[in-house]
Structures are given as C-alpha cells and as structure tokens.
C-alpha positions, -999 to 999 in steps of 0.1 A, spaced: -372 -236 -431 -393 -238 -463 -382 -258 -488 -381 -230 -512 -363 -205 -490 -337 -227 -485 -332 -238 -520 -332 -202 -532 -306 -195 -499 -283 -225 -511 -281 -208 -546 -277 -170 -534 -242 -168 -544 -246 -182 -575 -276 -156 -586 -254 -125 -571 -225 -139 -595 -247 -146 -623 -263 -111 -621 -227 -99 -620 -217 -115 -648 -244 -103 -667 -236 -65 -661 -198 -73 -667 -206 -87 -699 -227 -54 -710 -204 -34 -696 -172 -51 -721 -197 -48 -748 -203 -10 -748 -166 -8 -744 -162 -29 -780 -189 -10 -796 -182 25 -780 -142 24 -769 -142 65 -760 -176 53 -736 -177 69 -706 -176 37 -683 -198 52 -656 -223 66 -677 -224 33 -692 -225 14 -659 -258 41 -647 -273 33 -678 -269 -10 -680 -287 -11 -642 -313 11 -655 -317 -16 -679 -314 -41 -656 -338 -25 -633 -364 -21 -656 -361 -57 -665 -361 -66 -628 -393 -41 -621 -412 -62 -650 -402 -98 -640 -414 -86 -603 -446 -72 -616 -453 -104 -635 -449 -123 -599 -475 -100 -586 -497 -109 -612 -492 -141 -609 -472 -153 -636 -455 -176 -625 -478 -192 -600 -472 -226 -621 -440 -224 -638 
C-alpha cells in the first residue's frame, strides 16, 4: 500500500472525530449565542459551512496547492 494511503488510513478515525468535534463545537455555540435556535436549522446551516470550506480546500488540491506543503 502507498505510504500515504496508509498513513491517511491509520489516522481515519481520528479525522472523522476531529471533523465531529468541530461541528459539535459550532453547534454548542449557536446554542450560547441563540438559546431559542432551532437545532436543525442550525445543524443544515454549520455543514453548509463546512461544505463550502471543504469544496474550497478541494479546489485548491486541484490546483495544486498543496503539491509541496
């Protein structure tokens, strides 16, 4: 297996849970500052977020970006 596939594989847990935490965290914060917030609407509107961050950083890859990190 390539070396970076498997590194990446070895590490796929902690990404999922790091990528959890993340929307977890923005979720308790829109409860602080909002505490009538609709939680779903919230929730719809924090992977939007994340997505569009996600469609950027993937975008930069196919630019080549970060070729040479």
């Amino acid at each position: 297996m390539d070396p970076v596939k498997k590194d990446i594989q070895a590490r796929k847990e902690e990404i999922l849970t790091e990528v959890r935490a993340i929307f977890k965290a923005n979720m308790k914060f829109t409860d602080w500052n909002v505490p009538e917030a609709n939680d779903r609407l919230g929730a719809e509107l924090i992977i939007g977020v994340m997505q569009e961050a996600l469609d950027t950083l993937k975008k930069e890859v196919e630019e080549g970006k970060y070729d040479i990190y």
